[in-house]
N, CA, C and O atoms as a GROMACS GRO file, in nm:
protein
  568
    1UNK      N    1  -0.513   1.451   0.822
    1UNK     CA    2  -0.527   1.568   0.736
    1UNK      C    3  -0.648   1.647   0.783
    1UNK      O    4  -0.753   1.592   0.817
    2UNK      N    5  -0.631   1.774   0.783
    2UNK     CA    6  -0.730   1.897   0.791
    2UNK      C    7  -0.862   1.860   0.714
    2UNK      O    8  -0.859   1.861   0.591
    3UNK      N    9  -0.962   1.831   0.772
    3UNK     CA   10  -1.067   1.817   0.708
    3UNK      C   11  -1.124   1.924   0.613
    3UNK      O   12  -1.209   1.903   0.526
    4UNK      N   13  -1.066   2.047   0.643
    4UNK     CA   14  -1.103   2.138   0.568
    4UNK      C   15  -1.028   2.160   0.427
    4UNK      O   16  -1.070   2.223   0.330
    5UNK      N   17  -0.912   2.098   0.440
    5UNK     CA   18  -0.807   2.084   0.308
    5UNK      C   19  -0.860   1.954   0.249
    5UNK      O   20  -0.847   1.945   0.127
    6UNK      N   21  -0.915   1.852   0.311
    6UNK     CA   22  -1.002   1.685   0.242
    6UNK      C   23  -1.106   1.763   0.146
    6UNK      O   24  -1.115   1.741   0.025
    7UNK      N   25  -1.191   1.865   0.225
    7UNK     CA   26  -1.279   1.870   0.153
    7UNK      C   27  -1.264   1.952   0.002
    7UNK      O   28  -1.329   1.930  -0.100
    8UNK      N   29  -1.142   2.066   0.024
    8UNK     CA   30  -1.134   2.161  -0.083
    8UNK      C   31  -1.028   2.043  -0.186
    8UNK      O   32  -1.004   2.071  -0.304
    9UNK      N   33  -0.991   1.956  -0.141
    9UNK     CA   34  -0.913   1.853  -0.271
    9UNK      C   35  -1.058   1.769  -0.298
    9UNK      O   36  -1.082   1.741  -0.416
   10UNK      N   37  -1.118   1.744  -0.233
   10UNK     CA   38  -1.216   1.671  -0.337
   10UNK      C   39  -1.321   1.724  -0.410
   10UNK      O   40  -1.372   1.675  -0.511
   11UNK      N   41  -1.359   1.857  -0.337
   11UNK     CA   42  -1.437   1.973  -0.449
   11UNK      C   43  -1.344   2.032  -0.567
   11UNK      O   44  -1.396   2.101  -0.655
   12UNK      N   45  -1.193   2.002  -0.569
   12UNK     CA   46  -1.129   2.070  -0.684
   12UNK      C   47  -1.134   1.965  -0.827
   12UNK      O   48  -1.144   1.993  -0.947
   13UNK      N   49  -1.123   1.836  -0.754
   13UNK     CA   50  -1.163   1.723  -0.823
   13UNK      C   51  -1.266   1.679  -0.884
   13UNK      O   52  -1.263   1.634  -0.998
   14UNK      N   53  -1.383   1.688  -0.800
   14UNK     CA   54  -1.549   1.719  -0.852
   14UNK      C   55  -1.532   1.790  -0.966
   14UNK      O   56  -1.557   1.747  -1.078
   15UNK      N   57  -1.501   1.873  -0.946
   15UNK     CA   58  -1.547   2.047  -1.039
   15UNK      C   59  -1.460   1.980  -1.181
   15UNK      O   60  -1.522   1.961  -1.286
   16UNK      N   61  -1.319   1.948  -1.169
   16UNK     CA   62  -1.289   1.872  -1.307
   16UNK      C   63  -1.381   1.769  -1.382
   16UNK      O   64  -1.418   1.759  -1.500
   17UNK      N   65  -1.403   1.695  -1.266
   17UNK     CA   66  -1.485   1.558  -1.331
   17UNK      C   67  -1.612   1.586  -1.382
   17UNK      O   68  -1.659   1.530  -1.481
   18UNK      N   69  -1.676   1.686  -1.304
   18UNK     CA   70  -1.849   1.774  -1.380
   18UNK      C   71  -1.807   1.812  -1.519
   18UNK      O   72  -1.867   1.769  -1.617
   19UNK      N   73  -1.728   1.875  -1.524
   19UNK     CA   74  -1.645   1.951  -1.665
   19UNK      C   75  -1.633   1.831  -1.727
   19UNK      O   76  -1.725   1.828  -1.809
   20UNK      N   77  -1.589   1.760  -1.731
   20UNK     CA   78  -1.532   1.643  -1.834
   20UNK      C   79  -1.665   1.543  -1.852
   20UNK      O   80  -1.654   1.460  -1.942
   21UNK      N   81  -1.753   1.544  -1.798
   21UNK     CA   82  -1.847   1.437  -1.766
   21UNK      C   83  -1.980   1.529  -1.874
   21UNK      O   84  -2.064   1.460  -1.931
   22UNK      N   85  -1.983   1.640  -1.885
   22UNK     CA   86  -2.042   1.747  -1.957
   22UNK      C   87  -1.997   1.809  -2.095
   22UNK      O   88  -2.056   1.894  -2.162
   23UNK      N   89  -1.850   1.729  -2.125
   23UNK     CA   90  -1.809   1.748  -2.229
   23UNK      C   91  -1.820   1.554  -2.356
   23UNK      O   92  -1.800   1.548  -2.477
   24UNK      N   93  -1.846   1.466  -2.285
   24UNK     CA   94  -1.816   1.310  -2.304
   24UNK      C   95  -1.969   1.304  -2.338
   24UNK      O   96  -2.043   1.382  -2.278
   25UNK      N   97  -2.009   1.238  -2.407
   25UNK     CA   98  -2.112   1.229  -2.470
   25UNK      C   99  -2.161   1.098  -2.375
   25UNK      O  100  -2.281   1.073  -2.389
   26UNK      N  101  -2.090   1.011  -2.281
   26UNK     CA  102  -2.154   0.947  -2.206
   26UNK      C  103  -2.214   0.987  -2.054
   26UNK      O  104  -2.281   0.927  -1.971
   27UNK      N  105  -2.152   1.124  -2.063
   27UNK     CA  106  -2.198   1.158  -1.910
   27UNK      C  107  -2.125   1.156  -1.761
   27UNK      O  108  -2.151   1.215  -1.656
   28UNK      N  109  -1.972   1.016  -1.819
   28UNK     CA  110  -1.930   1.059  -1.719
   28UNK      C  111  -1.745   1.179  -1.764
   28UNK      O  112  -1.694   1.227  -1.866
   29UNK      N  113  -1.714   1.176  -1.623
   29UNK     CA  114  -1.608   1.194  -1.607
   29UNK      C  115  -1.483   1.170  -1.454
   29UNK      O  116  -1.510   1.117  -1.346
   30UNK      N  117  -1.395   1.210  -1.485
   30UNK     CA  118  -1.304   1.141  -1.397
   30UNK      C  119  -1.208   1.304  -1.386
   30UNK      O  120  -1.186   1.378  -1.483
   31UNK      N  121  -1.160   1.330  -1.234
   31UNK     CA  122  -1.060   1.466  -1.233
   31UNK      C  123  -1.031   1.408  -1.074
   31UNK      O  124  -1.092   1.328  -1.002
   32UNK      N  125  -0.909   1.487  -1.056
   32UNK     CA  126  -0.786   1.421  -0.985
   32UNK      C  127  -0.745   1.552  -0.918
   32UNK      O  128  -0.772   1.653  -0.984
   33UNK      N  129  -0.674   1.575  -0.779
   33UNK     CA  130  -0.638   1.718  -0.729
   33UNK      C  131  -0.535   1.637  -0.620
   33UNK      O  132  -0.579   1.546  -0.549
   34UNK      N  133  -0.400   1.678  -0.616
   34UNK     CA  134  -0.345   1.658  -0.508
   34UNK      C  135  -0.290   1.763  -0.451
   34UNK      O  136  -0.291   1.859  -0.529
   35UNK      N  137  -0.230   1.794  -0.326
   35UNK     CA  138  -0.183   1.857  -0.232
   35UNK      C  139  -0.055   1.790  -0.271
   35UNK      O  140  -0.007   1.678  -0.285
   36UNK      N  141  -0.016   1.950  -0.285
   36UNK     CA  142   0.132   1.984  -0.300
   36UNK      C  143   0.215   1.996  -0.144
   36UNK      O  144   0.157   1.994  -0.035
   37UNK      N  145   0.386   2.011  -0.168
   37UNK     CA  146   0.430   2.019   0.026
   37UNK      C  147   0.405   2.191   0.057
   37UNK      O  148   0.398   2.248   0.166
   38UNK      N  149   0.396   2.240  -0.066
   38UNK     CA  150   0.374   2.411  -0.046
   38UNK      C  151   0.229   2.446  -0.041
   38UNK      O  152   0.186   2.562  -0.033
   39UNK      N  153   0.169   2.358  -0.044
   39UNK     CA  154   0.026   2.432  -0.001
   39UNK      C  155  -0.057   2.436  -0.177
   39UNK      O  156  -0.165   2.492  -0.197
   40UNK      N  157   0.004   2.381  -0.259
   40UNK     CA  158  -0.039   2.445  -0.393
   40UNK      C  159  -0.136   2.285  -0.416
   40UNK      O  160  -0.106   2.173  -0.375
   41UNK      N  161  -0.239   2.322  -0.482
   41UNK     CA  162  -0.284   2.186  -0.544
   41UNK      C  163  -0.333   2.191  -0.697
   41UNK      O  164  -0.399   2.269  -0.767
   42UNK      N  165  -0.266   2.066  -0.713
   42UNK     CA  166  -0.262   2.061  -0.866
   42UNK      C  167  -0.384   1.968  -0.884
   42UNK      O  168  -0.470   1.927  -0.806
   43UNK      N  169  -0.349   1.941  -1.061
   43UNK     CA  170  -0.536   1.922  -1.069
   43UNK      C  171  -0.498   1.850  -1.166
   43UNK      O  172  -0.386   1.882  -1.204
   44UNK      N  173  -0.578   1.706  -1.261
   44UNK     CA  174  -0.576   1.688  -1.390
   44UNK      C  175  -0.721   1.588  -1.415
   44UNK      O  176  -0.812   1.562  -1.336
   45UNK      N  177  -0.710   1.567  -1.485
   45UNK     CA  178  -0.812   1.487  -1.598
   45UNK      C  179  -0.810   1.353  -1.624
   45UNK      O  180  -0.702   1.299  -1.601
   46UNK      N  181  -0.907   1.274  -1.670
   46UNK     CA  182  -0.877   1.141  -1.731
   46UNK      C  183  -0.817   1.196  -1.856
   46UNK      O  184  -0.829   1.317  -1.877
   47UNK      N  185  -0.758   1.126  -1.934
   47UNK     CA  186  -0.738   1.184  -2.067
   47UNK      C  187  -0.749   0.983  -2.157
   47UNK      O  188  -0.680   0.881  -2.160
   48UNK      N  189  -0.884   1.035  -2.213
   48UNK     CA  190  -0.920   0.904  -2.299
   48UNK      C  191  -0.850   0.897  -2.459
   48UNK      O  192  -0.804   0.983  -2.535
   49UNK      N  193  -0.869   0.741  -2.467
   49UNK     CA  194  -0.723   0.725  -2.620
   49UNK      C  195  -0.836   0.625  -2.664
   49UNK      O  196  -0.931   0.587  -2.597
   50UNK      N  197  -0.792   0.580  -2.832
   50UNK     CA  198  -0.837   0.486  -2.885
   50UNK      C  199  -0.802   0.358  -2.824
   50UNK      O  200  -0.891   0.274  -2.810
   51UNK      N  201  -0.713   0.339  -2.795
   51UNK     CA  202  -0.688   0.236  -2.682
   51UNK      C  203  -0.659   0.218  -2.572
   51UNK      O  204  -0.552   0.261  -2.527
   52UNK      N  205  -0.765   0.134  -2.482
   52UNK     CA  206  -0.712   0.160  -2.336
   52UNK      C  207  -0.577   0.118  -2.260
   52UNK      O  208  -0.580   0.115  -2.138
   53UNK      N  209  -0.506   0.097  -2.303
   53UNK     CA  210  -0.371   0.127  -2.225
   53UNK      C  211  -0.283   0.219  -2.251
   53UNK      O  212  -0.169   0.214  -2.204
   54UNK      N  213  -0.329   0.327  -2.340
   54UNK     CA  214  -0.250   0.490  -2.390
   54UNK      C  215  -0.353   0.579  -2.264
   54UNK      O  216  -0.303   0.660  -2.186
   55UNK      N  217  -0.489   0.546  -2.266
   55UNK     CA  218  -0.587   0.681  -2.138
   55UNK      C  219  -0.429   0.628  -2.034
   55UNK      O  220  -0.356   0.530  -2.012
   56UNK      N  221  -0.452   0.800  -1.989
   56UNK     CA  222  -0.426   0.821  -1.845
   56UNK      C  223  -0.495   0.855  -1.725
   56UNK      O  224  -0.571   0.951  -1.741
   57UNK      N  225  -0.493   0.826  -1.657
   57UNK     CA  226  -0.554   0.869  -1.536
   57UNK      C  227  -0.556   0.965  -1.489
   57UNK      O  228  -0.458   1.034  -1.517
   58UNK      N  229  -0.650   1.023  -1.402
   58UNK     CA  230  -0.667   1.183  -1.385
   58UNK      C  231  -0.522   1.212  -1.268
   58UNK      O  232  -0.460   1.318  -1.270
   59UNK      N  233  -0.497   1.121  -1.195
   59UNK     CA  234  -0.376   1.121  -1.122
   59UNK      C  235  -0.248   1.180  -1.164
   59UNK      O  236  -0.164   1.246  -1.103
   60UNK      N  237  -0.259   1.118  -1.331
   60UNK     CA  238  -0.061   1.161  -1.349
   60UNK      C  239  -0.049   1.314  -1.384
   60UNK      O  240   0.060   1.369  -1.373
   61UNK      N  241  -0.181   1.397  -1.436
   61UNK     CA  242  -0.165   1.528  -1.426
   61UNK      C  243  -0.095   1.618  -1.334
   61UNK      O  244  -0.017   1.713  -1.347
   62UNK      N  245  -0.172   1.531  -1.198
   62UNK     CA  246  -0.113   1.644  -1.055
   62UNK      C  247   0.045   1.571  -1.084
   62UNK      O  248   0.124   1.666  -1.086
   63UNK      N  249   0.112   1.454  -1.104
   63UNK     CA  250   0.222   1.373  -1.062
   63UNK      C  251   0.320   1.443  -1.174
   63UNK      O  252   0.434   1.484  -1.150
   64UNK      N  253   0.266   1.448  -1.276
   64UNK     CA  254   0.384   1.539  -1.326
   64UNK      C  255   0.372   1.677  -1.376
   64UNK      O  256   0.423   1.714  -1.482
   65UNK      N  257   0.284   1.774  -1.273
   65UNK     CA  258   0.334   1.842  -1.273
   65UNK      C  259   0.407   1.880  -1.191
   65UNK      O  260   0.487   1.973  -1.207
   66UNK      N  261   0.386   1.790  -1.053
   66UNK     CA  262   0.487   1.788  -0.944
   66UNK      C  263   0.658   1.776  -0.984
   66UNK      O  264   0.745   1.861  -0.967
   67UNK      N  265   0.672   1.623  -1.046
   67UNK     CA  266   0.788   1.681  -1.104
   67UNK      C  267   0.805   1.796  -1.222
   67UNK      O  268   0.920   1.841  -1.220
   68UNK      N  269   0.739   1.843  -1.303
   68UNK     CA  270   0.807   1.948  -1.359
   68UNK      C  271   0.884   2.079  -1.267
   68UNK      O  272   0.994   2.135  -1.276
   69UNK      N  273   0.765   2.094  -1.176
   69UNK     CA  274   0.802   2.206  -1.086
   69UNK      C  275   0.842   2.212  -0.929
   69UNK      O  276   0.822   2.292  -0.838
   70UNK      N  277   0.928   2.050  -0.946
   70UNK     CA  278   0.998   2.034  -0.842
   70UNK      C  279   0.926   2.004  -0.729
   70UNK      O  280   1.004   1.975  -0.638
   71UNK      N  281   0.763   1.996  -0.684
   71UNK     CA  282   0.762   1.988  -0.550
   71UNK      C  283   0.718   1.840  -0.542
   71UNK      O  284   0.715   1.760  -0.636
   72UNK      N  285   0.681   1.816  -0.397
   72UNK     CA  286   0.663   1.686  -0.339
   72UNK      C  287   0.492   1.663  -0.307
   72UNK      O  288   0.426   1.744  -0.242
   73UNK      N  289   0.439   1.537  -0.368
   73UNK     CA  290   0.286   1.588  -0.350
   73UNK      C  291   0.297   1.484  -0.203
   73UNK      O  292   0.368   1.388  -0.171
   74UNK      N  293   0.184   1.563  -0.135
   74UNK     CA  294   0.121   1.477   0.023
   74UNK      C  295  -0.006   1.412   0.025
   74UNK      O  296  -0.035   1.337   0.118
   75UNK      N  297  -0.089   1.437  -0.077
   75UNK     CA  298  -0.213   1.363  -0.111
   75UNK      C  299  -0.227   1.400  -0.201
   75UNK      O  300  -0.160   1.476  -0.271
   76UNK      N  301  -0.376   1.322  -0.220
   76UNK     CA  302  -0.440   1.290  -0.399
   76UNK      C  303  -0.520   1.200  -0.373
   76UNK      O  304  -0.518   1.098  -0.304
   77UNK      N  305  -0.623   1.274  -0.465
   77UNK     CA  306  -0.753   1.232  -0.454
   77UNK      C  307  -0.802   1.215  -0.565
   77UNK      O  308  -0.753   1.293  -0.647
   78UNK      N  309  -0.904   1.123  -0.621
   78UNK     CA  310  -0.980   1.112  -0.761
   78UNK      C  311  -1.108   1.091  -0.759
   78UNK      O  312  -1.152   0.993  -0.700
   79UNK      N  313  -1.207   1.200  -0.838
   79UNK     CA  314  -1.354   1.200  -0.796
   79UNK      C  315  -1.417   1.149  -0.968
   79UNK      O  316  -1.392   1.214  -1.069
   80UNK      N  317  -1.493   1.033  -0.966
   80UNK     CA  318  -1.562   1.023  -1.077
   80UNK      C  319  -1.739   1.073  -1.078
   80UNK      O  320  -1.837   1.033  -1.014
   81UNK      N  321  -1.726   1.142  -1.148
   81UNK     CA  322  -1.901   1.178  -1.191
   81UNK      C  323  -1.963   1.124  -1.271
   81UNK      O  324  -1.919   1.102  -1.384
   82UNK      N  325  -2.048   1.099  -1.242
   82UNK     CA  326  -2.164   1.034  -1.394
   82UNK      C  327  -2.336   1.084  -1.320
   82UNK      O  328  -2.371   1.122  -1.208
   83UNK      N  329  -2.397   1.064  -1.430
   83UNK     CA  330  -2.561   1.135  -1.414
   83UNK      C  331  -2.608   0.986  -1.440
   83UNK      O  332  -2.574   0.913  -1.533
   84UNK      N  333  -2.732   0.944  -1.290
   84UNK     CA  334  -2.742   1.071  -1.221
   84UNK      C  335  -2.693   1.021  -1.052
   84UNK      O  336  -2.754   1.051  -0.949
   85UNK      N  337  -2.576   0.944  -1.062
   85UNK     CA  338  -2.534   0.902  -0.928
   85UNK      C  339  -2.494   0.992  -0.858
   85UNK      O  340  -2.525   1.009  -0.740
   86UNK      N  341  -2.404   1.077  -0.939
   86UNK     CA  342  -2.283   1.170  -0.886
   86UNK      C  343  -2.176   1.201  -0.840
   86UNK      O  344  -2.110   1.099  -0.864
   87UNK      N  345  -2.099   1.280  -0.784
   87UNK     CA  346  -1.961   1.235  -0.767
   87UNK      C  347  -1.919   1.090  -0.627
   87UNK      O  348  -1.946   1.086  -0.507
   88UNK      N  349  -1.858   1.007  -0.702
   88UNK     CA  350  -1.783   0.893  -0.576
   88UNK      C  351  -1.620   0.896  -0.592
   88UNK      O  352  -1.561   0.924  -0.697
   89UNK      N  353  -1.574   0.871  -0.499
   89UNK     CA  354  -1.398   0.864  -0.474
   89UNK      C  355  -1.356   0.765  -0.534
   89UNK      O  356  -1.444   0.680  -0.522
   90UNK      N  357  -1.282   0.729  -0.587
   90UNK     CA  358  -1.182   0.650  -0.660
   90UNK      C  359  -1.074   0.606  -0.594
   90UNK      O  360  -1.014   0.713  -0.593
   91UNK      N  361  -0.996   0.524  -0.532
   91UNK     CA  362  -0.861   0.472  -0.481
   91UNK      C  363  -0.780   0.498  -0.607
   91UNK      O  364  -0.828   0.423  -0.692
   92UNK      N  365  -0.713   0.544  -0.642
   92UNK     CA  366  -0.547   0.517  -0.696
   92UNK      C  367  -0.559   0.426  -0.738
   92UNK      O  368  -0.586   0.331  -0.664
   93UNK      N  369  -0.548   0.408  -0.870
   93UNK     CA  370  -0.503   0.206  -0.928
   93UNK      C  371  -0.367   0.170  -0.880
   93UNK      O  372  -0.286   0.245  -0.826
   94UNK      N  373  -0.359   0.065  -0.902
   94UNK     CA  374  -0.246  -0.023  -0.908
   94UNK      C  375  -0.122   0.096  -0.936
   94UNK      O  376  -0.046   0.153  -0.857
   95UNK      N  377  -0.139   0.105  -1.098
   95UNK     CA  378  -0.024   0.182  -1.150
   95UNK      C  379  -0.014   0.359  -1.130
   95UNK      O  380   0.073   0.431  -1.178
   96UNK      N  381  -0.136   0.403  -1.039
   96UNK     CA  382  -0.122   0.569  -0.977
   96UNK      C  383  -0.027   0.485  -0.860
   96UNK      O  384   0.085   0.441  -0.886
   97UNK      N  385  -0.084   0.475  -0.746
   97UNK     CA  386   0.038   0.409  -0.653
   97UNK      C  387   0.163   0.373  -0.670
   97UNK      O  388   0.244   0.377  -0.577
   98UNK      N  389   0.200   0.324  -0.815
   98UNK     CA  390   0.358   0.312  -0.794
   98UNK      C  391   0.371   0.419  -0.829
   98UNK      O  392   0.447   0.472  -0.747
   99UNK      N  393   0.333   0.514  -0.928
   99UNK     CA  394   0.357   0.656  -1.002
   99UNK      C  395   0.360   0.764  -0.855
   99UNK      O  396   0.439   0.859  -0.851
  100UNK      N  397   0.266   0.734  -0.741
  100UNK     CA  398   0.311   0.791  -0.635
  100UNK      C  399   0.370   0.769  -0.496
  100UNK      O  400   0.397   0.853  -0.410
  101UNK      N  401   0.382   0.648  -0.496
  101UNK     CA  402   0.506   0.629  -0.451
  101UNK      C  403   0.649   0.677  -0.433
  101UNK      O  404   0.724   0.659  -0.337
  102UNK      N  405   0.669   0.741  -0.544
  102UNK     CA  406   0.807   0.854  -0.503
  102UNK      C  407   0.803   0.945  -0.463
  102UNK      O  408   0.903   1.016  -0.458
  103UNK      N  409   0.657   0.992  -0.408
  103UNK     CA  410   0.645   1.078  -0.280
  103UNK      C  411   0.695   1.019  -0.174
  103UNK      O  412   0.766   1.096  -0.109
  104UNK      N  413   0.686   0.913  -0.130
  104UNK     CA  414   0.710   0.851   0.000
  104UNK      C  415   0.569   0.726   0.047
  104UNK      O  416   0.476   0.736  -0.033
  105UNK      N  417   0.552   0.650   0.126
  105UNK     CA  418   0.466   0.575   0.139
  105UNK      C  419   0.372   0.642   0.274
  105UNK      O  420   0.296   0.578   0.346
  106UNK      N  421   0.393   0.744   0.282
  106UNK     CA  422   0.315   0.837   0.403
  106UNK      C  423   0.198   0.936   0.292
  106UNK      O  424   0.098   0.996   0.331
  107UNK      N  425   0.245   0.928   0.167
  107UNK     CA  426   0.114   1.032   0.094
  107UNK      C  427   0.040   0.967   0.123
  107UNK      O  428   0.038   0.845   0.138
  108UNK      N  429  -0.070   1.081   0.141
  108UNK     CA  430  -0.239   1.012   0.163
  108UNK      C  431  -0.323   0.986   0.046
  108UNK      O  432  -0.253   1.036  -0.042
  109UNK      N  433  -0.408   0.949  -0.001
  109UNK     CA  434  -0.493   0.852  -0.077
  109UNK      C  435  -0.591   0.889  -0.054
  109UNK      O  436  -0.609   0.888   0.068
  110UNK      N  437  -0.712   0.940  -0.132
  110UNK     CA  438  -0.854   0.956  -0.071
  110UNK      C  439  -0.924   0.790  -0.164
  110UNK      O  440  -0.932   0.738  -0.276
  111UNK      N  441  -0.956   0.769  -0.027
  111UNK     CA  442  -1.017   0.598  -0.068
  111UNK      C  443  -1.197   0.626  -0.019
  111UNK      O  444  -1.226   0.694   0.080
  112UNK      N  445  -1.286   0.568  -0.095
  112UNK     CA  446  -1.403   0.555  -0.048
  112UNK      C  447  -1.450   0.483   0.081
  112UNK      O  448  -1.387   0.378   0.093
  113UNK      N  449  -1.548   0.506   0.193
  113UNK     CA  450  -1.573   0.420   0.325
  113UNK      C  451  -1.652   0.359   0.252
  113UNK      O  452  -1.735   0.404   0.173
  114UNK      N  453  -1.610   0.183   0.295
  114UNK     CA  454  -1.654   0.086   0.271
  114UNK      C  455  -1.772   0.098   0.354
  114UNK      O  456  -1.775   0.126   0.474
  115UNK      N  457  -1.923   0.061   0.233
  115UNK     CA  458  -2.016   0.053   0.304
  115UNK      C  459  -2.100   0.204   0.363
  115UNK      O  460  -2.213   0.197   0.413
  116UNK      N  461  -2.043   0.302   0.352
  116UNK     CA  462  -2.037   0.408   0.430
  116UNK      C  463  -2.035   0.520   0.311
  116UNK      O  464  -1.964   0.515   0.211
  117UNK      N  465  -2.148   0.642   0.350
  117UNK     CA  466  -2.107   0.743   0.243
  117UNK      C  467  -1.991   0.858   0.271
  117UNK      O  468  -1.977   0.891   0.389
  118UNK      N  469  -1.906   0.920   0.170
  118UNK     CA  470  -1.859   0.962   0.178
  118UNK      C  471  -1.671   0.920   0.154
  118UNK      O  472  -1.640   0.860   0.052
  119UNK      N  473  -1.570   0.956   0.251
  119UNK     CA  474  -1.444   0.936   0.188
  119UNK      C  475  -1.340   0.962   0.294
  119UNK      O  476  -1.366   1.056   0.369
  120UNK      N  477  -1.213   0.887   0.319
  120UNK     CA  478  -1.117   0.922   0.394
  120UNK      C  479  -0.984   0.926   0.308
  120UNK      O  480  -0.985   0.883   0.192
  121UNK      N  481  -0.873   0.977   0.364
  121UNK     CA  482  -0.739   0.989   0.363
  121UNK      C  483  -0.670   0.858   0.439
  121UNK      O  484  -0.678   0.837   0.560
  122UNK      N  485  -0.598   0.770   0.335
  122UNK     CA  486  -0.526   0.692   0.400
  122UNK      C  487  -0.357   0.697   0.342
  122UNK      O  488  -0.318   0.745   0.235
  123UNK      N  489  -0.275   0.631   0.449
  123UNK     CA  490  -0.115   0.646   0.363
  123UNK      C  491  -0.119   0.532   0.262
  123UNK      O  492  -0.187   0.430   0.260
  124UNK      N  493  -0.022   0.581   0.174
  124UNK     CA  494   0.003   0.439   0.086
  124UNK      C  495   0.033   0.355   0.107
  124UNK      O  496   0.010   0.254   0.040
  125UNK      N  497   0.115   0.359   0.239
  125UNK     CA  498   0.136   0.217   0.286
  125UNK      C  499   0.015   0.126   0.344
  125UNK      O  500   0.010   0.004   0.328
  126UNK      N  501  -0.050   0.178   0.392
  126UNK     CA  502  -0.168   0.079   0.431
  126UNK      C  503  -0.265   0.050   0.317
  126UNK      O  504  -0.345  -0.041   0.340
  127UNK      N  505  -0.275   0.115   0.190
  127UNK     CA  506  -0.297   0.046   0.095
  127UNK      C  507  -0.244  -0.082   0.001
  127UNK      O  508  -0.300  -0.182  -0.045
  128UNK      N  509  -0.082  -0.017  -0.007
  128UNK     CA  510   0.004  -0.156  -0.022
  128UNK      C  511   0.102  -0.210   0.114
  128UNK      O  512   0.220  -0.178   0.130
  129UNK      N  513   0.046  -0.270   0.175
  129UNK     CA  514   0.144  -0.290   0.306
  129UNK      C  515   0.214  -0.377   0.263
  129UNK      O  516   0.269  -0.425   0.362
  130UNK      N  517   0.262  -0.452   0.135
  130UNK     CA  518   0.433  -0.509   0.156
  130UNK      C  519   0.465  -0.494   0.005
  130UNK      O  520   0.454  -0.585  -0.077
  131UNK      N  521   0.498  -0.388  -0.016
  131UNK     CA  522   0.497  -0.319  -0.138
  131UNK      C  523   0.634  -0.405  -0.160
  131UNK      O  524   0.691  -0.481  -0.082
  132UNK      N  525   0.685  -0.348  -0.363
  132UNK     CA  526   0.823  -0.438  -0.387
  132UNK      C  527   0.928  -0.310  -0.321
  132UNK      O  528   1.040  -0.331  -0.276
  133UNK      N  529   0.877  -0.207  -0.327
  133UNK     CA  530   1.002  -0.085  -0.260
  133UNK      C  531   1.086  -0.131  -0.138
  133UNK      O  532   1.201  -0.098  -0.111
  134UNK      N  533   0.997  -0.220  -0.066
  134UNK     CA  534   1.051  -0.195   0.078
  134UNK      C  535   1.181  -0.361   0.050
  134UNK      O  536   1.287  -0.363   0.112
  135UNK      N  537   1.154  -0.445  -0.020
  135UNK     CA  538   1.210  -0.506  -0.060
  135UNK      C  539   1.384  -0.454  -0.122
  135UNK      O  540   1.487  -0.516  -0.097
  136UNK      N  541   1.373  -0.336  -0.200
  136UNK     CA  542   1.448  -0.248  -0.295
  136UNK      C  543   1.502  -0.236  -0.177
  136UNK      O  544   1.574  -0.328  -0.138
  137UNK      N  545   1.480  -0.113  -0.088
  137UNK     CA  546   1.555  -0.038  -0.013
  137UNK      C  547   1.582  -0.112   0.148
  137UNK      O  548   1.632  -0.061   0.248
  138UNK      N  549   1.535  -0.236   0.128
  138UNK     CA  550   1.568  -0.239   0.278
  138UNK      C  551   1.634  -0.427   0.275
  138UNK      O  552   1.665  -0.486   0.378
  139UNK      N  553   1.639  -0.477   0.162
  139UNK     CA  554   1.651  -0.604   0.156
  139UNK      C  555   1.858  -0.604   0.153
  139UNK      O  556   1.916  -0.496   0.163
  140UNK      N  557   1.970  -0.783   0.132
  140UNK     CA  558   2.069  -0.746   0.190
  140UNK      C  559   2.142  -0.702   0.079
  140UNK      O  560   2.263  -0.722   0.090
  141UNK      N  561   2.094  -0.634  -0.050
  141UNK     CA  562   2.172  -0.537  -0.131
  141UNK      C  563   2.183  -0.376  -0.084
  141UNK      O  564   2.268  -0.300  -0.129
  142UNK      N  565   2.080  -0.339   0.014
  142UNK     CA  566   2.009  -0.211   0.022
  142UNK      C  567   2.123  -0.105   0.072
  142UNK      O  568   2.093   0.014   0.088
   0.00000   0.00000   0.00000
């Protein structure tokens, strides 16, 4: 990926997570931006609940608005802020990865460098390399 498109998805992400991290009485926040196949990038939020397994992740914002409006996302990225560390990259949980997964296992992922400041683009597959999909579509029902 265009380093110059890495950087404007993780400044679109920042800029959510400052916003939300400035509205939370603890300081932080969490915002999400993926690259659309048209060039468009969508954007969302953590969205916090009385209980933690209703929050969503800032991920499923961009994911459905992709499906509402039909397109296919190619990356996604998630930046958390808090004072006074500042913004760091987030991997996709468990359950963003299967949620994007029906892009294909070639979307990219902005994952943090281990050890290292800053952030890369990886496919999903080398995050889950023996995912249950490939099982689905390629095993002797497929």
């Amino acid at each position: 990926m265009n380093s110059d498109v890495s950087q404007v998805l993780y400044e679109a992400a920042l800029e959510l997570a400052i916003r939300q991290a400035e509205r939370n009485a603890d300081g932080e926040g969490s915002g999400a931006a993926a690259l659309a196949d048209d060039g468009a990038i969508l954007t969302g939020v953590w969205v916090e609940a009385m209980v933690d397994s209703a929050c969503l992740c800032a991920e499923t914002g961009p994911i459905a608005e992709a499906h509402r409006t039909g397109r296919a996302l190619t990356a996604s990225i998630c930046v958390r802020w808090t004072q006074p560390s500042g913004g760091s990259v987030l991997a996709a949980c468990g359950v963003c990865q299967e949620r994007l997964a029906i892009f294909g296992s070639a979307i990219l992922i902005g994952v943090a460098d281990a050890g290292e400041p800053g952030f890369r683009f990886r496919p999903l597959a080398e995050l889950r390399p023996s995912p249950w999909w490939d099982a689905v579509h390629t095993g002797p029902d497929a």
